[in-house]
C-alpha positions as CSV (number, residue, x, y, z in Angstrom):
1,X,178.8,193.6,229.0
2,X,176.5,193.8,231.3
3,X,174.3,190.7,232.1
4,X,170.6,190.4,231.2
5,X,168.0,190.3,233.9
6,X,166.2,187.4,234.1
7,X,162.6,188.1,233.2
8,X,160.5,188.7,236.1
9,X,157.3,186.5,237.3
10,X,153.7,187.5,236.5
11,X,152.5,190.1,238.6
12,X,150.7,188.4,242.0
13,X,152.7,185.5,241.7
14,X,155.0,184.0,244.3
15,X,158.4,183.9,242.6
16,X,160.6,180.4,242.8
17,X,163.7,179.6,243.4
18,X,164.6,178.0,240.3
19,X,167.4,175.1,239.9
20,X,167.3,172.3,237.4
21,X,166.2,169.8,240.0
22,X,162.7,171.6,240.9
23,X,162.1,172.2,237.1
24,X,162.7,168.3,236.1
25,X,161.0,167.6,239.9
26,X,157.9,169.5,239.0
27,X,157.6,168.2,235.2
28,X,157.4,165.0,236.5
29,X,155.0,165.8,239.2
30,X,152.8,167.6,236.3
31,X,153.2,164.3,234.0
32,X,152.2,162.2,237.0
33,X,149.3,164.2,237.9
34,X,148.3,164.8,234.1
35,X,149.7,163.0,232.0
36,X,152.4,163.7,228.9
37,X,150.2,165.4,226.9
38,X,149.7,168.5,229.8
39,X,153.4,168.5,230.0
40,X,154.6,172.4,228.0
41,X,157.0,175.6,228.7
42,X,153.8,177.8,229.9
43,X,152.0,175.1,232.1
44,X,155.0,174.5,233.9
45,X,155.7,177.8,234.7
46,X,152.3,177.7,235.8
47,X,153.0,175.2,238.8
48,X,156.5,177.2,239.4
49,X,154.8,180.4,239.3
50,X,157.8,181.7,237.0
51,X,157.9,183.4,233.7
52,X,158.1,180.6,231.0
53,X,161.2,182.5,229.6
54,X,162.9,181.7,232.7
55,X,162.7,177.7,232.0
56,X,164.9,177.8,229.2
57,X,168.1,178.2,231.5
58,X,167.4,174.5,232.3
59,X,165.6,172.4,229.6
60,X,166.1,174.3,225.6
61,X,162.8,172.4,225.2
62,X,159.9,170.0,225.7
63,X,162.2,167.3,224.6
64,X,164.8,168.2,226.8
65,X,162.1,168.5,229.6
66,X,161.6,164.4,228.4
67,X,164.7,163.7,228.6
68,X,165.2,165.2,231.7
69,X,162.0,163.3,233.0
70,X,163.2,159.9,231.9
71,X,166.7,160.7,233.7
72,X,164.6,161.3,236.9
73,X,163.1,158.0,236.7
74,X,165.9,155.6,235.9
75,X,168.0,157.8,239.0
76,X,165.4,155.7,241.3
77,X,166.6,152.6,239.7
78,X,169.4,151.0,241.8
79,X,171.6,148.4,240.0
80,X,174.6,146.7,241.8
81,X,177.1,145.4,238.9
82,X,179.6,143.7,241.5
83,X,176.7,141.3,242.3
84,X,177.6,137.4,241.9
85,X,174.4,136.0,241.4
86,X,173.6,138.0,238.3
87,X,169.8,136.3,238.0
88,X,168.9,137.4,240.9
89,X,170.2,140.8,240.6
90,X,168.4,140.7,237.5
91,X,164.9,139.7,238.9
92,X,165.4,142.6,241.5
93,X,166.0,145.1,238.9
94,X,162.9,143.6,237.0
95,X,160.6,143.7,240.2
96,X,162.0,147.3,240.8
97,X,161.2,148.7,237.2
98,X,157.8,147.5,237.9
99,X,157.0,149.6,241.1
100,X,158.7,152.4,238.9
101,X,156.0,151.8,236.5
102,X,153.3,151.9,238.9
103,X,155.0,155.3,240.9
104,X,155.1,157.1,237.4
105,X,152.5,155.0,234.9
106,X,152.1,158.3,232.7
107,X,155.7,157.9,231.9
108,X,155.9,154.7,230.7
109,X,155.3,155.4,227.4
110,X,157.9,158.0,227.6
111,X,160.2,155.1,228.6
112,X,159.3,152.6,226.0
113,X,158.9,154.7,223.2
114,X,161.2,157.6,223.4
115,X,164.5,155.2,222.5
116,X,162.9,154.5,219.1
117,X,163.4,158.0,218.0
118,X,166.6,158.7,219.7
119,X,169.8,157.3,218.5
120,X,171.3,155.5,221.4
121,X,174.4,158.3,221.9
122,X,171.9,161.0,222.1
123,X,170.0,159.9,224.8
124,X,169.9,161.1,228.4
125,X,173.2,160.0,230.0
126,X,171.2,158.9,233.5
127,X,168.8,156.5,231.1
128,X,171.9,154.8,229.9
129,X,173.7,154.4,233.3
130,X,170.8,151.0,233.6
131,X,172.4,149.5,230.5
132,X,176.2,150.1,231.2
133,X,175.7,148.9,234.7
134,X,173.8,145.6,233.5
135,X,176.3,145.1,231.0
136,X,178.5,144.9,233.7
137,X,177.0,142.8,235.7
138,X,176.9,140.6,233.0
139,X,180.4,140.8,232.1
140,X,181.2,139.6,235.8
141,X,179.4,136.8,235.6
142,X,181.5,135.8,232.2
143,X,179.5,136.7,229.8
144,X,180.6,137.4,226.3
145,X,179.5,141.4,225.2
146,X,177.7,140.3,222.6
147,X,175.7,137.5,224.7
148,X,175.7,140.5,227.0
149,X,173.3,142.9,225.1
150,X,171.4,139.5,223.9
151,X,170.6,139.1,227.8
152,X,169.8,142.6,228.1
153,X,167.4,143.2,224.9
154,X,165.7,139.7,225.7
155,X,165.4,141.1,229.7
156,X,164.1,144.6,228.8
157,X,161.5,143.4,226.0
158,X,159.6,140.9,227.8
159,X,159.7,143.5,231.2
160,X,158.5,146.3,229.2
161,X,156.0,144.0,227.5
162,X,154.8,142.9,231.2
163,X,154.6,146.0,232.4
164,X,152.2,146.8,229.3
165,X,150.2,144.1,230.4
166,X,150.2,145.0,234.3
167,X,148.9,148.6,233.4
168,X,146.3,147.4,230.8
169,X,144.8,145.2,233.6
170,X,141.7,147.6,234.6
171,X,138.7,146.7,236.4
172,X,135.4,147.8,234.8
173,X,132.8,147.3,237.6
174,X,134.5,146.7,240.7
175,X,131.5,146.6,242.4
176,X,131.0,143.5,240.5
177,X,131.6,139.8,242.3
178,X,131.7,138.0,238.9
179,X,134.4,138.2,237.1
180,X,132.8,138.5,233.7
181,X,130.8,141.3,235.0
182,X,133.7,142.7,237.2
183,X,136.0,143.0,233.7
184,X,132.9,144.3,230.8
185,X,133.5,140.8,229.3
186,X,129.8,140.2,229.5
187,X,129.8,143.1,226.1
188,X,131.4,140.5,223.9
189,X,128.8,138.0,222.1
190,X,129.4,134.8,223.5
191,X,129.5,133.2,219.6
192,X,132.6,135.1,218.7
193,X,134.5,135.2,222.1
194,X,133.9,131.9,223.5
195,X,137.3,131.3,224.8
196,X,138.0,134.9,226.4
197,X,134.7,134.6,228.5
198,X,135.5,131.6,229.7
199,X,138.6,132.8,231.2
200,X,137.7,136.0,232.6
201,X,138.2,133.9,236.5
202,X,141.8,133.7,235.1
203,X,141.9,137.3,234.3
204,X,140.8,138.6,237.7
205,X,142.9,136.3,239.0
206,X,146.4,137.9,238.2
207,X,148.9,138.5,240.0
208,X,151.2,140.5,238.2
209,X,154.2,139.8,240.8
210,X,154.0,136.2,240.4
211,X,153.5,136.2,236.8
212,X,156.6,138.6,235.9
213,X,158.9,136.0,238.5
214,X,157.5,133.0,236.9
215,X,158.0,134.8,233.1
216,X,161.7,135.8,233.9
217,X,162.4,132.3,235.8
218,X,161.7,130.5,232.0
219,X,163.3,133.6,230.5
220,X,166.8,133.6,232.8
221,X,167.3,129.7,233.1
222,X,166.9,129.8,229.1
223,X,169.2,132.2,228.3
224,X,171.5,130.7,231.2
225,X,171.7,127.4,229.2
226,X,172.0,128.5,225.8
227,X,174.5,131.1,226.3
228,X,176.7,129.5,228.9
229,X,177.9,132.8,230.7
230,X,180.8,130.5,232.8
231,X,182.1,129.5,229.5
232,X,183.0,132.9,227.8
233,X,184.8,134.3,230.7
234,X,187.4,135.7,228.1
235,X,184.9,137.3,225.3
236,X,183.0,138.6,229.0
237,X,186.6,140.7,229.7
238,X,186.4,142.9,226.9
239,X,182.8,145.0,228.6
240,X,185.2,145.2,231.8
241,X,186.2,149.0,232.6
């Protein structure tokens, strides 16, 4: 049988050389540049100057364009599992998420949202590589699996809550020395927001670095002390591969 032609580019248009990796490449250049909701089949083709038919030799989809997205992302993500010092490894990763946030902040929501809808099996192999890898880092320092994935759901909750925070921290009026003038605060009646006027110096004060190592200082010691990682060395065996 002879093989179908792929369907050609609009006329005028300088044809690509398609591959899988310029496709997911240029998606997430389009969701950088645009945001999520510009992200389709025909505006894509657009920036690869392609026939939108030709697309669907690499992603079925828009959700496999996603998925495909959030796979890009986590493959800048560099996690060492043989490392000793597992809290610092940890607070490297977390630091390291966060410029990934700020690199790619239209696909943040992807990130935190997408795994509520996607059974954990059925997700992008690349965003799951983070999770094995931390697991075993874990495991090498002794911990048990399931204080393992406690570490880990405690770890990613209050970073992705962070990074939240870190994005939502806009400036209204930079042009503004005062801070309740530089953040809009001066819109809220004084009566019924006392307490957030007053600390609006606090507010345009943050430091987002210092506040995500101080957060996951209280966070790592804690978890360090109540789970005891050098006492489960033989439950911490079993995540081993």
């Amino acid at each position: 049988m002879a093989e179908t032609p792929e369907p050609q580019a609009p006329e005028g248009s300088r044809r690509a050389r398609l591959s899988r990796e310029l496709v997911l490449s240029t998606a997430l250049e389009l969701v950088d540049t645009h945001g999520l909701e510009a992200l389709s089949m025909r505006r894509l083709a657009q920036e690869l100057r392609c026939d939108p038919m030709s697309l669907y030799r690499y992603a079925e989809n828009r959700a496999a364009l996603l998925a495909g997205i959030e796979e890009l992302v986590f493959n800048e993500l560099t996690i060492c599992p043989d490392e000793l010092d597992w809290q610092a490894q940890l607070r490297r990763i977390a630091q390291d998420v966060r410029v990934l946030a700020l690199r790619h902040p239209n696909t943040v929501q992807l990130l935190v949202t997408r795994p509520l809808s996607t059974p954990l099996g059925l997700r992008p192999r690349g965003s799951l590589r983070p999770l094995e890898q931390i697991l075993a880092l874990l495991a090498t320092a002794g911990f048990s699996p399931r204080n393992a994935l406690q570490i880990h759901r405690a770890f990613y909750s209050f970073l992705y809550g962070h990074i939240l925070n870190d994005l939502q921290e806009l400036i209204a009026h930079p042009e503004e020395e005062e801070a309740i003038l530089r953040l809009g605060l001066y819109r809220l009646p004084p009566k019924e927001f006392p307490r957030l006027r007053a600390v609006a110096p606090i507010l345009a004060d943050y430091n987002p670095e210092a506040e995500l190592d101080q957060g996951l200082s209280i966070l790592l010691s804690g978890l360090a002390e109540q789970l005891d990682g050098g006492s489960e060395l033989d439950g911490g065996s079993e995540l081993h591969g």
